[in-house]
C-alpha positions as MATLAB code, in Angstrom:
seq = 'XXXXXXXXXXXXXXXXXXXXXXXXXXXXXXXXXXXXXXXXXXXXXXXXXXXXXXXXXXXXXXXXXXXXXXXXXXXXXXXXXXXXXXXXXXXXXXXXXXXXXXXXXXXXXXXXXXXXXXXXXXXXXXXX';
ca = [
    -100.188  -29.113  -19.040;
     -99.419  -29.434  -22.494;
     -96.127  -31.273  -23.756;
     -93.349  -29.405  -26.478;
     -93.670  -31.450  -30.044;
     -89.871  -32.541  -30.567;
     -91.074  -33.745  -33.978;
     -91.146  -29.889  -35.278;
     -88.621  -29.294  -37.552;
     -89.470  -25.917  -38.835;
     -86.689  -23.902  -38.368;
     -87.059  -20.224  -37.082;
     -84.388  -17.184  -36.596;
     -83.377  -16.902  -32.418;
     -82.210  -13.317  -33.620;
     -81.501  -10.812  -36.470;
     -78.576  -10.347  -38.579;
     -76.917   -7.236  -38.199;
     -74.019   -5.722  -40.895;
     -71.448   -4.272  -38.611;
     -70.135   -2.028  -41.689;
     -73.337   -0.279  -41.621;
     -73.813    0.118  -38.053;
     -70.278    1.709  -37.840;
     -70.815    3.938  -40.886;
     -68.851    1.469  -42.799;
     -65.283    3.676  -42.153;
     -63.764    1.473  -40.078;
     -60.243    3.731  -38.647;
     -57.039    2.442  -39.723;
     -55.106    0.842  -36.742;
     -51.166    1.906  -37.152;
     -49.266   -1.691  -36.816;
     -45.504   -2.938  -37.059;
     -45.201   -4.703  -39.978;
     -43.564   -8.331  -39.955;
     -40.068   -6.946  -41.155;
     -40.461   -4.335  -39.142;
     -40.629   -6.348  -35.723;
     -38.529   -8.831  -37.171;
     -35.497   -5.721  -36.534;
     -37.240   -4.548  -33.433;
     -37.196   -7.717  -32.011;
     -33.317   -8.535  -33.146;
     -32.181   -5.672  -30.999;
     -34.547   -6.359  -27.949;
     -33.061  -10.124  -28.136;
     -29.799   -9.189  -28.102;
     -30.627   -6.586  -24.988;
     -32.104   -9.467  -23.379;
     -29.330  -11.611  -23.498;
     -27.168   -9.115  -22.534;
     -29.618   -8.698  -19.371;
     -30.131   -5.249  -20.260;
     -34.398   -5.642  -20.894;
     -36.944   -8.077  -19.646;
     -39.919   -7.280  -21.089;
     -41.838   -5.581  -24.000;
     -45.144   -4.077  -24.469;
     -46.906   -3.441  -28.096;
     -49.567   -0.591  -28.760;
     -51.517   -0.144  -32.183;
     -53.224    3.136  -32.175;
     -55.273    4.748  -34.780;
     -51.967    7.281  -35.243;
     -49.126    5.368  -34.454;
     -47.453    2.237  -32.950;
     -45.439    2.098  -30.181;
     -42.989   -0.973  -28.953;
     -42.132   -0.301  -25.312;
     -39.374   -1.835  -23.765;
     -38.853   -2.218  -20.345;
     -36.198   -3.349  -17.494;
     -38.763   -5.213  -15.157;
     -42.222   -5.579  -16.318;
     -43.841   -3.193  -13.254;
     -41.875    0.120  -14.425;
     -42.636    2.204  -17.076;
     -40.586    1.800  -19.865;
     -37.209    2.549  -20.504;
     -37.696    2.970  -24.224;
     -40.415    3.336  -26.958;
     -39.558    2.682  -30.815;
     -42.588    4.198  -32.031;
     -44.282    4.283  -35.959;
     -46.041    7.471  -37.011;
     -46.696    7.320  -40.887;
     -48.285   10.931  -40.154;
     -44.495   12.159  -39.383;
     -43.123   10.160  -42.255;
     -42.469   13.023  -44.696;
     -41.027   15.553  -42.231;
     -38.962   14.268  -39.796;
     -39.125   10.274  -40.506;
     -42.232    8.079  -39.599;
     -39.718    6.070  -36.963;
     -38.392    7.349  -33.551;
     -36.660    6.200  -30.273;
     -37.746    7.693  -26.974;
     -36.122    7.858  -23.887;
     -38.197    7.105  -20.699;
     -37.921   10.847  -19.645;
     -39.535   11.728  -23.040;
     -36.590   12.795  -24.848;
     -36.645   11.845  -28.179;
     -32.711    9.998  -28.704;
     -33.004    9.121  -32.622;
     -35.782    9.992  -35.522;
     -35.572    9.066  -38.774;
     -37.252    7.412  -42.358;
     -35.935    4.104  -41.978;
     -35.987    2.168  -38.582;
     -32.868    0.032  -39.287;
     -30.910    3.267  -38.903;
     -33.023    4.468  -35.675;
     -32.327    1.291  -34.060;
     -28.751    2.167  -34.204;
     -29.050    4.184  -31.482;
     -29.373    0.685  -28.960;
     -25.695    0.033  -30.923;
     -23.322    2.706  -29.097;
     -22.146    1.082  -26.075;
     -20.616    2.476  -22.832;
     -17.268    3.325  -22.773;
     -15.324    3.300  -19.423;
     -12.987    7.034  -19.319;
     -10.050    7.159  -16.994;
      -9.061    9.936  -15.236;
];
């Protein structure tokens, strides 16, 4: 049986490089994201929700067309609300909206600090 020389020290690929950017056709899709001011309002509200007891959890989705922060009451429902980001709407009707959980849309608009507004109308008790 013949023995492995540990004294070899010529060095020899274990596999071939391969450039990602060409394998992919080097158009790598845009990913829609929140950007740090942007979560920095989104997350303002949600705290405040939170320590009102309001929300308990959040969920955040980057898509190729949009973003989407979900918020939800317990973490096994679906959510109660979506603030969602699509650029593609931004000339039209506003790149920023707030969905209810039924799928109606509550607030849309071209900048999110006034969207958000919509989490700032509180209940109001009517007697009768």
């Amino acid at each position: 049986m013949g023995t492995a020389d540990l004294t070899d020290t010529t060095v020899q690929p274990s596999a071939a490089l391969i450039d990602l950017a060409q394998v992919r056709g080097s158009t790598v899709p845009d990913i829609v994201s929140f950007d740090r001011h942007e979560l920095g309002q989104i997350l303002r509200v949600y705290g405040r929700m939170v320590a009102a007891g309001e929300w308990r959890d959040y969920a955040i989705d980057t898509l190729k067309d949009r973003a989407v922060f979900s918020i939800f009451r317990r973490s096994s429902e679906m959510p109660l609300f979506r603030v969602e980001k699509t650029p593609k709407l931004a000339r039209r009707q506003g790149a920023y909206s707030v969905t209810a959980a039924g799928g109606l849309v509550m607030k849309r608009g071209h900048e999110l600090e006034q969207v958000l507004r919509v989490f700032d109308k509180s209940l109001k008790l009517i007697e009768s």
